[in-house]
C-alpha positions, 0 to 999 in steps of 0.5 A, a space after each residue: 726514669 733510670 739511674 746509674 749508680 755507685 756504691 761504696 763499701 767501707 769495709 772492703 774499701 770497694 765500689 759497685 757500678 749498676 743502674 736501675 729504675 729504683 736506685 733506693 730499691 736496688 741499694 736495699 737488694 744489694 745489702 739484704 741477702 743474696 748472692 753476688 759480689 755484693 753479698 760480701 759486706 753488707 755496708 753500701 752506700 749510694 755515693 753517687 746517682 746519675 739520672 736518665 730517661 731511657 734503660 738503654 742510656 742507663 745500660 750505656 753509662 754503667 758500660 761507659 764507667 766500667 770500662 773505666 777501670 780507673 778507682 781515681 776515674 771514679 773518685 773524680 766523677 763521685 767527687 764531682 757532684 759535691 
């Protein structure tokens, strides 16, 4: 199983698209550490997971919601699961 993912961070008001096949795993990654756009701050929170069977759906969905560009697009979507 893989899942799409979104992270907000409160602090610089930002959200992150990504997918892995350890969503919990990969959030730790990106608060831990490291180099990248998410190294900034180190308050991620998963807002929203979105499950599927393949890599290749996965990697199609993050593509899909990047392209996006729409912060409103995105809320509505994270809005959606609650």
């Amino acid at each position: 199983m893989y899942y799409v993912y979104i992270l907000y961070s409160q602090l610089i008001d930002k959200y992150y698209i990504g997918y892995s096949a350890d969503a919990d795993g990969r959030l730790y990654k990106h608060i831990v550490k490291h180099k990248g756009f998410t190294a900034q701050v180190s308050d991620w929170k998963m807002v929203y997971r979105e499950p599927f069977e393949s890599k290749i759906e996965a990697m199609s969905r993050e593509k899909q919601l990047k392209k996006w560009k729409s912060r409103v697009a995105i809320e509505n979507l994270i809005r959606s699961i609650g």
